[in-house]
FIBAKOL-136059 format. One line per 2 residues: for each residue x negated, y negated, z negated of N, C-alpha, C, O, CB. Coordinates in nm, 2 decimals. Glycine has a CB too. Example, Ala and Ser with C-alpha at 12.3 -4.5 7.8 and 13.67 -1.06 7.14 Angstrom:
REM FIBAKOL-136059
-1.32/0.57/-0.78/-1.23/0.45/-0.78/-1.32/0.33/-0.78/-1.42/0.33/-0.85/-1.13/0.45/-0.90; -1.28/0.22/-0.71/-1.37/0.11/-0.71/-1.29/0.00/-0.79/-1.34/-0.11/-0.80/-1.41/0.06/-0.57
***
This chain:
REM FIBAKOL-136059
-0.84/2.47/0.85/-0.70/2.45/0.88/-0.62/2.41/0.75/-0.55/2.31/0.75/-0.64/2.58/0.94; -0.66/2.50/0.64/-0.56/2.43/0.51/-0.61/2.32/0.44/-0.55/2.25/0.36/-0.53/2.54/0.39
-0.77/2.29/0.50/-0.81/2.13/0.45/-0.73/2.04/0.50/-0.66/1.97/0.43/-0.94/2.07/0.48; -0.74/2.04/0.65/-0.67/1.96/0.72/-0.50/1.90/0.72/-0.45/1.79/0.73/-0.69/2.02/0.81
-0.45/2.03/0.68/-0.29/2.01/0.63/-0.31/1.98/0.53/-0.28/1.86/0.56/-0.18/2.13/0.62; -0.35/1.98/0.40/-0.37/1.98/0.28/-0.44/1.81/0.28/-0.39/1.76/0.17/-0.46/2.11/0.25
-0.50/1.74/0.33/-0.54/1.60/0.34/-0.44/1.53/0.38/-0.40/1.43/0.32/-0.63/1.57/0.41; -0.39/1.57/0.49/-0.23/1.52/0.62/-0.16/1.53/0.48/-0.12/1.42/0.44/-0.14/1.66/0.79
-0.13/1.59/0.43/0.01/1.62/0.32/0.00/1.49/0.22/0.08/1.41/0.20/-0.01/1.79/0.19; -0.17/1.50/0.16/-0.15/1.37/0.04/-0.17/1.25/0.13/-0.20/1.14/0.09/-0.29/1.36/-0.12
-0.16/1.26/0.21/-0.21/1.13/0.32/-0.05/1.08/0.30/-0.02/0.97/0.25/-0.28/1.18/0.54; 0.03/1.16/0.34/0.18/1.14/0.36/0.27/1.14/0.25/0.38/1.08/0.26/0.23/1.25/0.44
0.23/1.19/0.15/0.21/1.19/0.00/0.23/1.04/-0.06/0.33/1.00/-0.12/0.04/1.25/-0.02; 0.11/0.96/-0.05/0.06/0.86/-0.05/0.16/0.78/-0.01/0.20/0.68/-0.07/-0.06/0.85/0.02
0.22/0.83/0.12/0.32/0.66/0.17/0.42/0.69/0.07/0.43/0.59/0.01/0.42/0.63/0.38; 0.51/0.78/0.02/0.63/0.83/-0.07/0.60/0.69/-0.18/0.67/0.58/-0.20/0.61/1.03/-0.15
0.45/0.76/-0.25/0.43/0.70/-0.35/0.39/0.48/-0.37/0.39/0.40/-0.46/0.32/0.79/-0.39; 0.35/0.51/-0.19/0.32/0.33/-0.23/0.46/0.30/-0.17/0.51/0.23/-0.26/0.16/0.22/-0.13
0.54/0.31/-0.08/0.64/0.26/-0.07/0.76/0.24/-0.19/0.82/0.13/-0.18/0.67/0.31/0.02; 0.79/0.35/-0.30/0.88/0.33/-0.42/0.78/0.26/-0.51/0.83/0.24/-0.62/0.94/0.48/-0.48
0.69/0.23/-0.50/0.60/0.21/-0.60/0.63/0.01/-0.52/0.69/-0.08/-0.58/0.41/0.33/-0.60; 0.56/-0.01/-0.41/0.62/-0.19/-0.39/0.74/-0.23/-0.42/0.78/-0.32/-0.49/0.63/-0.24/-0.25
0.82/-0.10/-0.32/1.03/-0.17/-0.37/1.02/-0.20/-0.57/1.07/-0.30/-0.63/1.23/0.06/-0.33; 0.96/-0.11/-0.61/0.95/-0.10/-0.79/0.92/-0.24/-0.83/0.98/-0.33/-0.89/0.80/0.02/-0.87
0.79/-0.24/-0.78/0.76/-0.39/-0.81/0.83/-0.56/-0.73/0.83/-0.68/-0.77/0.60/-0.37/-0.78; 0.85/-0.53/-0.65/0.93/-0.62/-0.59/1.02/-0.68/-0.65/1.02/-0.80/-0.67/0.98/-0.58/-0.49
1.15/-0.55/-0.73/1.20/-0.59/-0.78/1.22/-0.60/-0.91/1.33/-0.61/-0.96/1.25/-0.58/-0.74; 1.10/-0.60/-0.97/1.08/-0.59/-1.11/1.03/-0.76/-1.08/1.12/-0.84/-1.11/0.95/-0.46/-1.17
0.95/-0.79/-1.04/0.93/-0.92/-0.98/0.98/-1.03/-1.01/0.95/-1.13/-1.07/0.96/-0.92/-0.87; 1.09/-0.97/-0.95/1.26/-1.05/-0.90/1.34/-1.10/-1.05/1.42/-1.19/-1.07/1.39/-0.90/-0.79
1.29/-1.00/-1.14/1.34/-1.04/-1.28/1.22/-1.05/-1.36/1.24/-0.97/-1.45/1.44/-0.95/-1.35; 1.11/-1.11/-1.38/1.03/-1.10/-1.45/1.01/-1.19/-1.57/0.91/-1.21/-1.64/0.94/-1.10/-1.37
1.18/-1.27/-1.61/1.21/-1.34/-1.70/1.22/-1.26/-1.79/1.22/-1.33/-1.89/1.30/-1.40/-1.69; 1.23/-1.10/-1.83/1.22/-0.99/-1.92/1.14/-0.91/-1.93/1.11/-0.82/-1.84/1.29/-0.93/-1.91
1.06/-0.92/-2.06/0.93/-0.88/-2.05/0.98/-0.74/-2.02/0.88/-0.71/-1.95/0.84/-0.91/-2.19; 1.04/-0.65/-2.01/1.02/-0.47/-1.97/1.02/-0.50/-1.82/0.96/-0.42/-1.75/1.17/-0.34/-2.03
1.09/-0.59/-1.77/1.07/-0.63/-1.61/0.86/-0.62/-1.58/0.79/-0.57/-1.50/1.16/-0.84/-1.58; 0.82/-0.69/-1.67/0.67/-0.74/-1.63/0.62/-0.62/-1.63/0.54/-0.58/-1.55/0.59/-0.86/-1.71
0.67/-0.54/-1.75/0.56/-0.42/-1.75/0.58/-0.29/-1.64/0.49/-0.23/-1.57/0.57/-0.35/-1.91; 0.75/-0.29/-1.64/0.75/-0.21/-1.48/0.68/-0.26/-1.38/0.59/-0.21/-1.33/0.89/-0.20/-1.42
0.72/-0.34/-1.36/0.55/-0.43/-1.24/0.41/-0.41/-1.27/0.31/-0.39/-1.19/0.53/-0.62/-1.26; 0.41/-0.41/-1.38/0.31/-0.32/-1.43/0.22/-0.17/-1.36/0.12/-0.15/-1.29/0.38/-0.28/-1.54
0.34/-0.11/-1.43/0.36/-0.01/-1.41/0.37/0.04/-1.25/0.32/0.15/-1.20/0.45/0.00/-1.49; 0.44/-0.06/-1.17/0.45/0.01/-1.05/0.34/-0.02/-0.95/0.32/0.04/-0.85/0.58/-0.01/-1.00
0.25/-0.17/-1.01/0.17/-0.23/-0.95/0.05/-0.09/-0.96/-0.01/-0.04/-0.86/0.14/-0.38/-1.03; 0.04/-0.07/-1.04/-0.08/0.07/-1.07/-0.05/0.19/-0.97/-0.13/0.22/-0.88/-0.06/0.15/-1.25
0.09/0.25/-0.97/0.11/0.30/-0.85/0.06/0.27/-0.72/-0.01/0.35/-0.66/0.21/0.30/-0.84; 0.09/0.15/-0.69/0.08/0.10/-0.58/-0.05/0.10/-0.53/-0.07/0.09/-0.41/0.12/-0.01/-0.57
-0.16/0.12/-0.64/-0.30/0.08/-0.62/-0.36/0.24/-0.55/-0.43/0.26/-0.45/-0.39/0.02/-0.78; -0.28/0.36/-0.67/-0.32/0.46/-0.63/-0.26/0.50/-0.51/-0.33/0.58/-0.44/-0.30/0.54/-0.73
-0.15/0.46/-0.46/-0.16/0.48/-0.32/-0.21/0.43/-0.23/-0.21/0.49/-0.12/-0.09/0.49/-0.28; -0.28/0.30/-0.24/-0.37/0.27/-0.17/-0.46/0.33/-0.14/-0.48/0.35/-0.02/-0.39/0.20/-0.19
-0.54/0.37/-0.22/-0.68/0.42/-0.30/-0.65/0.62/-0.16/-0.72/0.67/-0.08/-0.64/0.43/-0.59; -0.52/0.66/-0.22/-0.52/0.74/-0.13/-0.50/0.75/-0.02/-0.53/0.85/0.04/-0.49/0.79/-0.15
-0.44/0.66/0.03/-0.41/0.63/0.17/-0.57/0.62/0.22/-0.61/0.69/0.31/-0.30/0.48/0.19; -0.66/0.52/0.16/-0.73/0.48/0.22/-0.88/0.61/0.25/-0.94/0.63/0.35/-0.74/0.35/0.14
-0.90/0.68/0.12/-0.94/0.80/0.12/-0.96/0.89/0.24/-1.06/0.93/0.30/-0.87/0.84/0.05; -0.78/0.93/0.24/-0.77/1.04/0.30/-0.77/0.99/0.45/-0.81/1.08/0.52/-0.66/1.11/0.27
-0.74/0.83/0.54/-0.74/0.79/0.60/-0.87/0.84/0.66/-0.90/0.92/0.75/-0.70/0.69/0.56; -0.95/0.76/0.56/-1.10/0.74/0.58/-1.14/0.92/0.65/-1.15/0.95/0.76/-1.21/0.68/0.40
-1.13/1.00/0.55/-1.16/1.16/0.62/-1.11/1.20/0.68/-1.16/1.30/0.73/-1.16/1.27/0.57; -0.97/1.17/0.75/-0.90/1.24/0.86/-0.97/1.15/0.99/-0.96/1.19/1.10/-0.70/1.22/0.85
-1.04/1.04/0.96/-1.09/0.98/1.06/-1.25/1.00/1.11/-1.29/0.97/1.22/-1.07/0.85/1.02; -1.31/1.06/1.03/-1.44/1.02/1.06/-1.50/1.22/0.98/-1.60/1.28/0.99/-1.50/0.82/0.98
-1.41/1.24/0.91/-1.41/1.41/0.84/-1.40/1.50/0.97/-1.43/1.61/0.93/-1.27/1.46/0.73; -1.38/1.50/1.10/-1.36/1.59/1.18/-1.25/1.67/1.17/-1.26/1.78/1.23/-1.44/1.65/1.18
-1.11/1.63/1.07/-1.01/1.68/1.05/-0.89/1.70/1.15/-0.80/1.78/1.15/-0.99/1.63/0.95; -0.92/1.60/1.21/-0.78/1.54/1.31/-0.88/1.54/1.50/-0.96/1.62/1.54/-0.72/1.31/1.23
-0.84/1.45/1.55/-0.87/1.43/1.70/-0.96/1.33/1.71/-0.96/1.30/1.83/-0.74/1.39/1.80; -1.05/1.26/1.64/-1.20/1.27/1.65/-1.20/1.10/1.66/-1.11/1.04/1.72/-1.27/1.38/1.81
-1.28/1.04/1.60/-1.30/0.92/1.64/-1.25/0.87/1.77/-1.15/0.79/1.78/-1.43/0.90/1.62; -1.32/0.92/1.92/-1.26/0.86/2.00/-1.09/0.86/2.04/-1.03/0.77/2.10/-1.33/0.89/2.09
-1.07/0.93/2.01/-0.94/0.94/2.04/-0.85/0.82/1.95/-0.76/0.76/2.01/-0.89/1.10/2.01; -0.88/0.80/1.86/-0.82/0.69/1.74/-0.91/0.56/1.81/-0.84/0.46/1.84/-0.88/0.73/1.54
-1.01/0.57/1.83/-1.08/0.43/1.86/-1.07/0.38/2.01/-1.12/0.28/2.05/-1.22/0.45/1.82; -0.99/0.46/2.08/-0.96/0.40/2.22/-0.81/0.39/2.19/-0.77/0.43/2.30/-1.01/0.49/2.38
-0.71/0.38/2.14/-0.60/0.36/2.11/-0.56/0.24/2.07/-0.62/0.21/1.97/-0.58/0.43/2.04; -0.49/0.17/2.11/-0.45/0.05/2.13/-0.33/0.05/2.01/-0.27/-0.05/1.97/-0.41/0.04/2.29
-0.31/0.19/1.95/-0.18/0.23/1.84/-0.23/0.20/1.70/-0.18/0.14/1.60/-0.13/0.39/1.84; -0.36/0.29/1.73/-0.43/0.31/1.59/-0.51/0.15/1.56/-0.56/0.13/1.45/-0.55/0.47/1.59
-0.53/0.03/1.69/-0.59/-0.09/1.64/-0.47/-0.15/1.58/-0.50/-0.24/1.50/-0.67/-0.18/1.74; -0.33/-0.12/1.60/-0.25/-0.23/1.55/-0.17/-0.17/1.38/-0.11/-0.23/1.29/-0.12/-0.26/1.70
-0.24/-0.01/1.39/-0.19/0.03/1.29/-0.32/-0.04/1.14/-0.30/-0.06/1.02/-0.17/0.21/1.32; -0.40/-0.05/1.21/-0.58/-0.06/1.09/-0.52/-0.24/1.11/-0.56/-0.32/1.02/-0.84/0.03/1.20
-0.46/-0.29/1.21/-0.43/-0.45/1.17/-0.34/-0.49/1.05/-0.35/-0.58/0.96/-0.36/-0.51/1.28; -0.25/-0.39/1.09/-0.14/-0.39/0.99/-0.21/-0.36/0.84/-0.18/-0.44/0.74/-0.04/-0.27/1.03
-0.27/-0.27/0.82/-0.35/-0.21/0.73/-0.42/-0.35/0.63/-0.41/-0.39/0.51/-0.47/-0.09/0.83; -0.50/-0.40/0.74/-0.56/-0.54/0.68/-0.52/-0.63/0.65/-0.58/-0.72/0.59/-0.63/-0.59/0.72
-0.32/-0.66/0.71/-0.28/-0.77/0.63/-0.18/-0.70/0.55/-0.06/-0.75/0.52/-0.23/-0.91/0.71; -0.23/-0.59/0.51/-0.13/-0.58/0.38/-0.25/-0.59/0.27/-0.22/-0.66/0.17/-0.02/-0.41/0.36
-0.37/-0.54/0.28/-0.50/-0.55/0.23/-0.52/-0.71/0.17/-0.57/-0.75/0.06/-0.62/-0.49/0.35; -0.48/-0.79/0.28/-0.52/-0.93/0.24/-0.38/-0.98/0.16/-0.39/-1.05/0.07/-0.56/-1.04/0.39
-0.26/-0.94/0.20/-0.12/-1.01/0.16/-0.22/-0.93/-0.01/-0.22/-1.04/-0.06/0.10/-0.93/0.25; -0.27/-0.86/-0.09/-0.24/-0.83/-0.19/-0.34/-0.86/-0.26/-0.37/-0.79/-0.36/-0.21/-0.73/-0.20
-0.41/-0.98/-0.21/-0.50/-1.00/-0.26/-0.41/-1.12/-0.39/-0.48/-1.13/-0.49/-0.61/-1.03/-0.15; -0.35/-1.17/-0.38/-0.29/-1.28/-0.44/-0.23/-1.23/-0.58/-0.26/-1.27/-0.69/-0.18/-1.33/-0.34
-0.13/-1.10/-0.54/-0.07/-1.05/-0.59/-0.17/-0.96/-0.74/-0.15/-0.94/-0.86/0.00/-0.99/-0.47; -0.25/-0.95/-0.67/-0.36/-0.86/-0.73/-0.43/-0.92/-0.83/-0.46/-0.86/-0.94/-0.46/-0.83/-0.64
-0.47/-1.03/-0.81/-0.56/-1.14/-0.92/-0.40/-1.15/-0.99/-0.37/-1.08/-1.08/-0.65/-1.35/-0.84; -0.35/-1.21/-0.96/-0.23/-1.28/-1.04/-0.16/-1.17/-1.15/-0.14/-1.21/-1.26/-0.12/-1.34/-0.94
-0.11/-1.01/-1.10/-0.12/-0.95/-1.20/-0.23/-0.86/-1.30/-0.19/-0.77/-1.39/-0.05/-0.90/-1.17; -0.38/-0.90/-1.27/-0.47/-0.84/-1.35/-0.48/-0.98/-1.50/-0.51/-0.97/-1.62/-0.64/-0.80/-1.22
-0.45/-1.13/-1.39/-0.44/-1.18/-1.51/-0.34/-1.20/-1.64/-0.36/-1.24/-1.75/-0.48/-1.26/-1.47; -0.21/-1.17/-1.57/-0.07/-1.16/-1.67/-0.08/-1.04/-1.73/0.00/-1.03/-1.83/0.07/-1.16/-1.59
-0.17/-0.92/-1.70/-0.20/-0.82/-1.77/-0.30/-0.84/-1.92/-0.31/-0.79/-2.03/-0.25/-0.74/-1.66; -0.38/-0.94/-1.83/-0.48/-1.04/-1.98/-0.40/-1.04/-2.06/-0.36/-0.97/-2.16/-0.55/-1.21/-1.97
-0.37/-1.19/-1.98/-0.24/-1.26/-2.09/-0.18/-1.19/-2.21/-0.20/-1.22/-2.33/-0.09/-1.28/-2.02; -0.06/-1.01/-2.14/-0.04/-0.98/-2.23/-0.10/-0.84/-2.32/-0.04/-0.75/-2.38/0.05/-0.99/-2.20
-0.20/-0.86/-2.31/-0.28/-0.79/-2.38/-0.31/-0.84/-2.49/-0.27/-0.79/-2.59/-0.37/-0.75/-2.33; -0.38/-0.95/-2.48/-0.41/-1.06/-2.57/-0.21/-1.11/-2.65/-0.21/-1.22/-2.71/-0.51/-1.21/-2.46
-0.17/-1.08/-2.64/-0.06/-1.12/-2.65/-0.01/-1.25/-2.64/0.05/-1.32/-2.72/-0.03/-1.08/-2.74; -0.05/-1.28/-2.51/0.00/-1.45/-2.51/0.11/-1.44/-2.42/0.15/-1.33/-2.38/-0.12/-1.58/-2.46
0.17/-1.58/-2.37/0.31/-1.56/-2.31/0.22/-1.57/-2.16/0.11/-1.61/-2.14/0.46/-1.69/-2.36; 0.35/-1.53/-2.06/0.27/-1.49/-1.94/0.34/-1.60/-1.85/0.45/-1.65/-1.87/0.28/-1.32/-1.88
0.24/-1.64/-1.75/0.32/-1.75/-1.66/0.38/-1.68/-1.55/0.33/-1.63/-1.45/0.23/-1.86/-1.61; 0.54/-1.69/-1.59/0.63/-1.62/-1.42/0.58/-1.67/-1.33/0.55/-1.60/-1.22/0.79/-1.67/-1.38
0.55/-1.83/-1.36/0.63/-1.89/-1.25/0.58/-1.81/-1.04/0.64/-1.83/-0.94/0.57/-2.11/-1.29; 0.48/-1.75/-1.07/0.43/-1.74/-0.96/0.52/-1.56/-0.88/0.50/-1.51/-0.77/0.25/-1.74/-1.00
0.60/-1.52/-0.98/0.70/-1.42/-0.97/0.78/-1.41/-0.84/0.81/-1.31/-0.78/0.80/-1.43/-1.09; 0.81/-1.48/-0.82/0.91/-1.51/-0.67/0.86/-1.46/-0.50/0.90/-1.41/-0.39/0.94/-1.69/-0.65
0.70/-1.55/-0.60/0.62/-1.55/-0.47/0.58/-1.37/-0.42/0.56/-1.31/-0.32/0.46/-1.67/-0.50; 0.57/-1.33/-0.58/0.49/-1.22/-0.56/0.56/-1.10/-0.53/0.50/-1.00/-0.51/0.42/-1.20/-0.66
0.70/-1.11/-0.54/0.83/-1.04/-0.51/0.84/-1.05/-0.40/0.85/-0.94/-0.36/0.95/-1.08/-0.56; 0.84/-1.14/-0.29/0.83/-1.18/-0.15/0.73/-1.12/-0.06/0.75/-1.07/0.05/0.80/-1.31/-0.16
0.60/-1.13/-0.13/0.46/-1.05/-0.11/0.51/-0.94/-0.11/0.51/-0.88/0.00/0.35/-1.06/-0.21; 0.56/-0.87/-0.19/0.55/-0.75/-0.22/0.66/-0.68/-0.10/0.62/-0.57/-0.06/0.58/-0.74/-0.39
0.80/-0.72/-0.04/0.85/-0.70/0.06/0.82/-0.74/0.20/0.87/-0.70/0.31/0.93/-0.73/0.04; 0.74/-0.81/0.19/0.63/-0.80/0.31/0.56/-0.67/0.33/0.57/-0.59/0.43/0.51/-0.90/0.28
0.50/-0.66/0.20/0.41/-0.56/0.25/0.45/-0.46/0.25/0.37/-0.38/0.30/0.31/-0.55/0.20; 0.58/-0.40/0.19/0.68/-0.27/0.22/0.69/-0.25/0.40/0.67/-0.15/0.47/0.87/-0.31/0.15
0.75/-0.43/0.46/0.79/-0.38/0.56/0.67/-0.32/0.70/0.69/-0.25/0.80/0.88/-0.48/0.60; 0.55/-0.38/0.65/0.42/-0.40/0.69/0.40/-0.19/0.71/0.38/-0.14/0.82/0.30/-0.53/0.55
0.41/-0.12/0.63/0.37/0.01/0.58/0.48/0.07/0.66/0.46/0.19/0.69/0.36/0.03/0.41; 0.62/0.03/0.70/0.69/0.10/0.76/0.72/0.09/0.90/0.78/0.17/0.97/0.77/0.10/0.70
0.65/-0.05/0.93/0.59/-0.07/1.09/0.42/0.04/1.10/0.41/0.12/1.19/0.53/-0.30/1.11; 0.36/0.01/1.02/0.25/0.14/1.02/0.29/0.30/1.03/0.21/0.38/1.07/0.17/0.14/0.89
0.39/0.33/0.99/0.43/0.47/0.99/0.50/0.50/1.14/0.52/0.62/1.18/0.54/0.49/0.87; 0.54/0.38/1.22/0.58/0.37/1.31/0.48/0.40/1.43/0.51/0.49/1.51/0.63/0.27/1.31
0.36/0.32/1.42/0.23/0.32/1.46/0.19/0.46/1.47/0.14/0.53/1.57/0.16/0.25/1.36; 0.22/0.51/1.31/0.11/0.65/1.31/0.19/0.78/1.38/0.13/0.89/1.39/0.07/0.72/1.11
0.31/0.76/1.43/0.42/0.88/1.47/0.37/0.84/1.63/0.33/0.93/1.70/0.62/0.85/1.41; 0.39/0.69/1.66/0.32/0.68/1.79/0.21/0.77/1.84/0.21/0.83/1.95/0.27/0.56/1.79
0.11/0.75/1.74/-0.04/0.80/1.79/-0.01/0.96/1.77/-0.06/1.02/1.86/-0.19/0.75/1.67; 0.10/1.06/1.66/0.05/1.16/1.68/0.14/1.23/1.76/0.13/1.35/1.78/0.02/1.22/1.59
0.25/1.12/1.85/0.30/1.19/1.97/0.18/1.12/2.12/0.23/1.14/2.23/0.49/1.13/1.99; 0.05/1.06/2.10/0.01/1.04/2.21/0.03/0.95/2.30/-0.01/0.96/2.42/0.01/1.11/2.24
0.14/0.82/2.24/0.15/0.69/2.27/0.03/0.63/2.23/-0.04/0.66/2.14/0.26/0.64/2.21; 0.03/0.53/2.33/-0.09/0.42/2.31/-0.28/0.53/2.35/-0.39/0.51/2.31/-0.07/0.36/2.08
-0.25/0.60/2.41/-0.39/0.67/2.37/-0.45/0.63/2.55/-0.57/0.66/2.58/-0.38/0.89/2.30
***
């Protein structure tokens, strides 16, 4: 019982942290003509990962851990396929985003100057995939009132 609450908690945990953590970078993004702009993107891009990382985790054990209502119940749900869709194009929207700040992170390591120009796009990305996570929360309130099942 207190695993179970106790997983549900950082599960829920997790959206707090990737949702302030995208808006962070979005609009750090949005000014990334200043370098303390790039590094909060930085900075919030790393967030963002660790809530992935836990989302995906705890996801993974509330699903298949015996913590919650059991594989079938999630896998005949017509809620939980559109929520794991959603899931995969925020997975794919960040793939772009992902290469492009591991390499401006090169860049400034090495201390060379970093190329914006791809900043707009990735600010754009990045409110995508906010709204993508709050159509999924929509999803997941569905499934645990027993819509879609």
């Amino acid at each position: 019982m207190i695993l179970r609450w106790l997983v549900a908690a950082i599960h829920l945990l997790a959206l707090g942290i990737g949702l302030g953590a995208i808006a962070v970078r979005a609009t750090s993004l949005r000014n990334a003509r200043e370098h303390t702009a790039i590094l909060r993107a930085f900075r919030a891009d790393t967030a963002w990962a660790v809530a992935a990382a836990l989302w995906i985790a705890t996801g993974l054990w509330r699903l298949l851990g015996g913590l919650e209502r059991g594989t079938a119940y999630y896998f005949g749900s017509h809620v939980f396929w559109t929520k794991m869709g959603l899931l995969a194009l925020v997975l794919l929207l960040e793939i772009v985003p992902m290469v492009t700040l591991i390499r401006w992170r090169t860049q400034d390591r090495k201390g060379n100057p970093i190329d914006i120009s791809r900043a707009p796009l990735l600010a754009r990305i990045s409110v995508l995939q906010a709204v993508l996570v709050v159509l999924m929360v929509f999803a997941a309130t569905a499934m645990a009132r027993g819509i879609g099942a």
